[in-house]
C-alpha positions, 0 to 999 in steps of 0.5 A: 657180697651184700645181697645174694642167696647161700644154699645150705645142707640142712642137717637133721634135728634143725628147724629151717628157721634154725638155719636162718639164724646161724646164717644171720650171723655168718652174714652179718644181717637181720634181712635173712629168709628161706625157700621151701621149709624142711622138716627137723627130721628131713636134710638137704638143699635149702636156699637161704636169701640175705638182703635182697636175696630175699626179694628172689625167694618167690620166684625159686619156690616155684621151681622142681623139686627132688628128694631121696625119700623112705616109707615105713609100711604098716605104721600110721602118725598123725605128723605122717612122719616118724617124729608123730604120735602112732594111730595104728599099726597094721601088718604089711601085706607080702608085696614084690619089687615089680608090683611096688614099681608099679604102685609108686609108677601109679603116682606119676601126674596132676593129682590132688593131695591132700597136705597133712594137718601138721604143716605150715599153710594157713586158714584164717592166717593161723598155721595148721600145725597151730591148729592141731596142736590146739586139737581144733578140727579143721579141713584140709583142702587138697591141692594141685601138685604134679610127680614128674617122676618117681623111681623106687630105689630100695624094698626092704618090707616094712621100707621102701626107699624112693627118688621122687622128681615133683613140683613145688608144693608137694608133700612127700609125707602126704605122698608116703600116706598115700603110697601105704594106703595103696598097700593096704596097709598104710605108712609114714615118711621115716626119712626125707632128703632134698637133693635139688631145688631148681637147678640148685643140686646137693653137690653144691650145697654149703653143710650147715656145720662147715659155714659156720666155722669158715669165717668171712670165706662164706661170700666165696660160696654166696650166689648174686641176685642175677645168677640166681634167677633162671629167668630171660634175661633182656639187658637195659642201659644206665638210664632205663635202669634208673627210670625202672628203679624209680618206678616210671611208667615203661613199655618193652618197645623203651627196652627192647624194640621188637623183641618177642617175649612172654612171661617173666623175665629179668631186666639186667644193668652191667651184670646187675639185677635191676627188676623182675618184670613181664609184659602187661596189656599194651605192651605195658611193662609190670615191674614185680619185683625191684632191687636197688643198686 
């Protein structure tokens, strides 16, 4: 397979640009990316395109995301995870099983979080981590994100264990922050764990270890372009496939006479992706995103 997507088992202690690499040279290409960067300390589900697997990551970050997480109560980083420089520590207040349900309970929702300092979003083009490590204050606008849900799964003062179910963008760091301020007594991420993306699960996920002694057995696990997508899929003939990749000014009644559909979708040739297209004014086709034969 020469384009496609891999969806790795992040370990602890690698960066996710660490796990592009070993996957460059499992595959055997330059053109390898990820979806949703994990932290060095956090493991779990990452998706890695090669090729034109590359061109799909856009439309896979949107998706839910879901992590097995953990907060050390009382303790305050500047990271918000266990790997950060502590500020303060502060004694956890007694707190019950049905009162923590209902703290964590009290997340569920649009909100606005706040991102920590030490992550990858830009201002001006530099990451903020960048930034902070400069010591350069800067201000960390909050953002729109929603929790789905949000199950506490072990306490055990100072640590609650959590299943969160939210959207993409979220920090669960953030969130950890969040929930020690509700104590009272403040906290930080101790361990972090994707266990799906999409619709992409950790029981399918590929360990990092085991791809790289499996040899060219790794296209076995690949997944193609067109499986990838979770998309409507409207299907096109060889001719409309080729006036599509050459970037010819279509409308959907060309593809798809009478057919009712809104938002993205994929245009499929023989089982193969052709592009990532929606309906424009007048019915105009707007090819986002198109793959090569």
């Amino acid at each position: 397979m020469k384009d496609g997507i891999l969806v790795i088992d992040k370990p602890e202690g690698v960066t996710s640009h660490d796990v592009v690499d070993s996957v460059r040279k499992v595959v055997g290409t330059r053109k390898v990316g990820h979806a949703g960067t994990l932290d060095p300390f956090a493991t779990g589900v990452l998706i890695v395109g090669f090729n034109q697997g590359t061109k799909l990551l856009p439309f896979l970050q949107i998706d839910e995301k879901e992590y097995e997480g953990a907060v050390r109560l009382g303790v305050e980083t500047d990271t918000l995870d266990r790997d950060g420089r502590i500020l303060r520590e502060t004694q956890c207040p007694p707190i019950g099983f049905e009162e923590m349900e209902k703290i964590l309970a009290s997340f569920v929702g649009k909100q606005s979080q706040v991102p920590p300092i030490y992550s990858a979003i830009k201002k001006e083009g530099v990451p903020l981590y960048k930034l902070a490590r400069k010591g350069v204050e800067v201000e960390v606008l909050p953002r729109e994100i929603e929790v789905y849900g949000i199950t506490l799964r072990t306490l055990d003062i100072p640590d609650v264990s959590f299943t969160v179910r939210c959207s993409s963008g979220t920090y669960v760091r953030s969130l950890a922050r969040d929930i020690g301020v509700k104590v009272g007594c403040g906290g930080h991420l101790k361990s972090l764990r994707r266990t799906r993306s999409g619709r992409f699960c950790i029981d399918k996920a590929i360990p990092l270890d085991r791809l790289e002694g499996i040899g060219n057995n790794w296209v076995e696990r690949a997944i193609g372009l067109r499986d990838a997508l979770s998309l409507p899929e409207v299907l096109v003939d060889q001719s409309k496939a080729g006036m599509i990749r050459m970037g010819k000014e279509l409308y959907l009644e060309d593809i798809c006479s009478g057919a009712a559909i809104s938002g993205r979708f994929m245009l499929t040739c023989n089982k193969e992706l052709v592009a990532v297209a929606e309906v424009g004014e007048g019915a105009k086709l707007l090819l986002i995103r198109v793959f090569n034969p």
